[in-house]
N, C-alpha and C positions, 0 to 999 in steps of 0.2 A: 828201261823203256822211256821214248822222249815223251817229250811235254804235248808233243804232235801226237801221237798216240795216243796218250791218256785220255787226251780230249775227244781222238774220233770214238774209241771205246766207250766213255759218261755217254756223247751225243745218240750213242747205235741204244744205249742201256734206256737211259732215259725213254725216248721211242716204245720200247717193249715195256717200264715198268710199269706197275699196276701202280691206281691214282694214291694210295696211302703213302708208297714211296716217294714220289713226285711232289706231296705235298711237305710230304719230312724235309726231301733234301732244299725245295723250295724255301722252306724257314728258314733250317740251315742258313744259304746264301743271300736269305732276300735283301740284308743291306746292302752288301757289296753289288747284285743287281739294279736295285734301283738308284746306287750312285753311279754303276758304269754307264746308264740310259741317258743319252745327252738331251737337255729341254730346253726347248727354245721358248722366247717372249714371243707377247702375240704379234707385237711389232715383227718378227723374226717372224715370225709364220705368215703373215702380210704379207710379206714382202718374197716370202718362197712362192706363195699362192699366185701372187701378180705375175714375178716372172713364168714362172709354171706357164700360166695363161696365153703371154706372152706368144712362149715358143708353139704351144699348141697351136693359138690363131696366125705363127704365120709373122706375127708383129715383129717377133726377133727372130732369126735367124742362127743364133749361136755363132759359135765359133766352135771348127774342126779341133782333133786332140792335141795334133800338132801346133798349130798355134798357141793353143794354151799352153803346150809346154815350151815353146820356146815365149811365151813371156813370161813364167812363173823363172825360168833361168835367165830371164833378164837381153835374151839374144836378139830380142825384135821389140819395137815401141809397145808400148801396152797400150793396146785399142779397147780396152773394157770400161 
């Protein structure tokens, strides 16, 4: 069984199991969950929140997927 599997199986289990299970397996893993959970500094959240804003009012306008991807590959000037 893959690794793809297993996983949609725990996710379909988890959903149905009752809360004492949920809480077992929850200890179980809780370190390795609260180290996979990335944290940002408030600086970092700042500065999500601004641009956030940003795009909402209109102020920026983004950039299409393709742009970004052709400047993450280096094929057009980087306009960011």
């Amino acid at each position: 069984m893959t690794a793809a599997i297993k996983r949609d199986r725990l996710i379909t289990y988890l959903v149905k199991a009752d809360d004492k299970k949920v809480k077992a397996l929850y200890s179980l893993l809780e370190d390795d969950i609260d180290n996979s959970i990335p944290v940002f500094t408030e600086q970092q959240l700042e500065i999500l929140d601004q641009r956030r804003a940003d795009l909402l009012s209109g102020k920026d306008k983004g950039i299409d997927w393709q742009t970004m991807h052709n400047n993450i590959r280096g094929k057009k000037e980087n306009k960011i």
